[in-house]
Backbone bond lengths (Angstrom), bond angles and torsions (degrees), N, CA, C in turn:
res aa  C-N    CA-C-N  psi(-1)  N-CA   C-N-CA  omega(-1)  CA-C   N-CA-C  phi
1 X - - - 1.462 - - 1.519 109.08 -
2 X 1.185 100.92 169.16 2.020 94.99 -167.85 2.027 83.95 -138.82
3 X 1.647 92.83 143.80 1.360 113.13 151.10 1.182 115.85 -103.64
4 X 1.724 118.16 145.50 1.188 130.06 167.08 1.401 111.89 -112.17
5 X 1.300 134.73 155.21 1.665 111.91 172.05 1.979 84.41 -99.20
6 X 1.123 90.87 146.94 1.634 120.24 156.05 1.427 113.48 -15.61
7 X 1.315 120.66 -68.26 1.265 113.40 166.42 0.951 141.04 -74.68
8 X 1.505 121.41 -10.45 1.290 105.38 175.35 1.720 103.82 -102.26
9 X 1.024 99.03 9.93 1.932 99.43 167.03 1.170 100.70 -83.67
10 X 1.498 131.42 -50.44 1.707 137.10 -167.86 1.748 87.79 -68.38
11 X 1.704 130.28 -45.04 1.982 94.26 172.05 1.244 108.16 -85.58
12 X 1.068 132.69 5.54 1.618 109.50 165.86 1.408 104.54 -71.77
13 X 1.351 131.97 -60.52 1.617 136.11 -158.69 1.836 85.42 -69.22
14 X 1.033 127.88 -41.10 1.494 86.56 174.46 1.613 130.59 -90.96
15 X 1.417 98.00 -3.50 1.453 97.03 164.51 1.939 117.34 -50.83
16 X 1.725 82.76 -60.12 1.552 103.26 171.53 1.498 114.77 -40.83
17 X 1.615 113.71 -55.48 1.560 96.83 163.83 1.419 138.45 -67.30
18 X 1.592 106.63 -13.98 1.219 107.53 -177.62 2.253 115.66 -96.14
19 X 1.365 99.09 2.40 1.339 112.11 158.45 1.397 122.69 -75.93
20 X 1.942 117.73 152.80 1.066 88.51 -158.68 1.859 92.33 -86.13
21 X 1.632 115.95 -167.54 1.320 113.35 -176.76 1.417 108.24 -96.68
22 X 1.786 128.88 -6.07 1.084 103.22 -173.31 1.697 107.49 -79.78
23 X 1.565 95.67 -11.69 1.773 112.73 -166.38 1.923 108.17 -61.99
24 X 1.602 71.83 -45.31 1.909 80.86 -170.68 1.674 99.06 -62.55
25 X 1.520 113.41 -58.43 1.342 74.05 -172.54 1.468 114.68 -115.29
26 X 1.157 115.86 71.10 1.512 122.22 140.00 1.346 126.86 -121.72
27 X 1.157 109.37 -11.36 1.895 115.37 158.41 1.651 106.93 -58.96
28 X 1.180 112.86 153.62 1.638 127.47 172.41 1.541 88.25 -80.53
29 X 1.446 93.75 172.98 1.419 129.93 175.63 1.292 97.05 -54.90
30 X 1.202 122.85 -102.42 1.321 129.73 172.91 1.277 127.44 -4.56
31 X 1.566 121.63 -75.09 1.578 127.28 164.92 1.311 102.62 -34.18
32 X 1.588 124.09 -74.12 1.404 142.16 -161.92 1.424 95.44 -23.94
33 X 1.455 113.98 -83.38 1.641 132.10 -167.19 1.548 91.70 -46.36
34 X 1.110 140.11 -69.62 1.230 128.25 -177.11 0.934 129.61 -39.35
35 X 1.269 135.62 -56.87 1.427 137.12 140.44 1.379 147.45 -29.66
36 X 1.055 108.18 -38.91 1.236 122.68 154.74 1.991 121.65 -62.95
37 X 1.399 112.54 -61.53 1.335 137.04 149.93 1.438 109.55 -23.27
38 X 1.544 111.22 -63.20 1.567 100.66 177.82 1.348 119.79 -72.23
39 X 1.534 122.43 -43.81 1.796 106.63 161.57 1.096 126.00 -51.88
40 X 1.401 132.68 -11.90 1.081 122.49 -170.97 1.861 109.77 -97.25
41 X 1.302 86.22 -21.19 1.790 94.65 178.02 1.708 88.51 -92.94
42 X 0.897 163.01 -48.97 1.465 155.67 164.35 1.919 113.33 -35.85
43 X 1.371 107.89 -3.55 1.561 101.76 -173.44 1.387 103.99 -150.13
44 X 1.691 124.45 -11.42 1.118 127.47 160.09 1.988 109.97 -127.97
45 X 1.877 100.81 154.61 1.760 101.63 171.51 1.536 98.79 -89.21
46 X 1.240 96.95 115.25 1.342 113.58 146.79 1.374 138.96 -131.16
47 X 1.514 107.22 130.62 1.199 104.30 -164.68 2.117 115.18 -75.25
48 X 0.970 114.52 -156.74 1.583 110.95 179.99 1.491 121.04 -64.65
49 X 1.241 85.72 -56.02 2.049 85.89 176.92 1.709 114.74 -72.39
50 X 1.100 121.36 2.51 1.655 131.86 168.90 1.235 80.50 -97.08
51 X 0.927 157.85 -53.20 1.748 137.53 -161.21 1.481 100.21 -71.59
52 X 1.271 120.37 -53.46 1.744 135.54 -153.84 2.077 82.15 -63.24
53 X 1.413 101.53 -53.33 1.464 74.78 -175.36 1.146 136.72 -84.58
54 X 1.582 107.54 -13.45 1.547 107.45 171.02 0.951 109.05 -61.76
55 X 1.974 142.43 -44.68 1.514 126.81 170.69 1.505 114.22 -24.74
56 X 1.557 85.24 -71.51 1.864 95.18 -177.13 1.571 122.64 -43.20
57 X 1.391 130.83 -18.17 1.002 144.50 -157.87 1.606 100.20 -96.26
58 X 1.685 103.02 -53.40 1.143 106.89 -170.11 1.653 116.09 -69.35
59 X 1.838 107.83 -32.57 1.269 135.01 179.77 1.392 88.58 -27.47
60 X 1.631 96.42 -85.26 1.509 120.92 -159.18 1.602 118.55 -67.37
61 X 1.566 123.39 0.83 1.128 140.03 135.36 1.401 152.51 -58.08
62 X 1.455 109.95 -36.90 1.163 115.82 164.99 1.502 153.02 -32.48
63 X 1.523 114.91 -27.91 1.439 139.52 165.73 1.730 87.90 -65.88
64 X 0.820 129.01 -82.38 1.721 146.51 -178.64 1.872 104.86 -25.15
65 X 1.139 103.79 -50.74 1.591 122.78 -179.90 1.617 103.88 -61.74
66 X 1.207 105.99 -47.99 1.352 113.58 -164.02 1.554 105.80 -86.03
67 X 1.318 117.83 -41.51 1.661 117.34 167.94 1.540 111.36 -49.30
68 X 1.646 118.02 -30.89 1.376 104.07 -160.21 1.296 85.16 -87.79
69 X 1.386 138.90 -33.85 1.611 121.98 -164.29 1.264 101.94 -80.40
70 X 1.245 136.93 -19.52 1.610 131.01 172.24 1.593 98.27 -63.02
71 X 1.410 126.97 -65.68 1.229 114.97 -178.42 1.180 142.25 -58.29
72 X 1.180 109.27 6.19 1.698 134.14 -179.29 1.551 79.24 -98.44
73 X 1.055 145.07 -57.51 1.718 131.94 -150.31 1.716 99.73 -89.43
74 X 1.114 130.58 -19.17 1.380 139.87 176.81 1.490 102.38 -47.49
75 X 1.368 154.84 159.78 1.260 151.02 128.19 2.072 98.41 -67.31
76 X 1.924 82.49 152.25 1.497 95.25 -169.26 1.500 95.27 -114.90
77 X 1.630 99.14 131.83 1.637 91.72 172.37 1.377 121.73 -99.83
């Protein structure tokens, strides 16, 4: 199981919103988490096991990541 602290989940989800959506989902799995992972260590200290779990976090996130950038490209009625 992975801990996140609070805040750095609230800048990931807005990183995630503030990426664009065609990026999120046309990167692979792999790239994705990486990418993401490295902005987030570029704007927050984290030490190793804050990284180990944000992968895991993001791992098991991704379906979620990818729904929100589809719905950003959707028209809103």
């Amino acid at each position: 199981m992975f801990s996140i602290h609070p805040v750095l989940m609230r800048q990931l989800w807005l990183l995630v919103e503030g990426t664009q959506a065609t990026l999120l989902l046309n990167l692979e799995d792999g790239p994705l988490v990486q990418r993401l992972t490295r902005q987030m260590q570029d704007s927050s200290i984290m030490d190793a096991d804050a990284r180990n779990a944000l992968d895991l976090y993001l791992e098991a996130k991704l379906p979620l990541i990818r729904d929100v950038a589809r719905s950003r490209l959707e028209p809103s009625f």
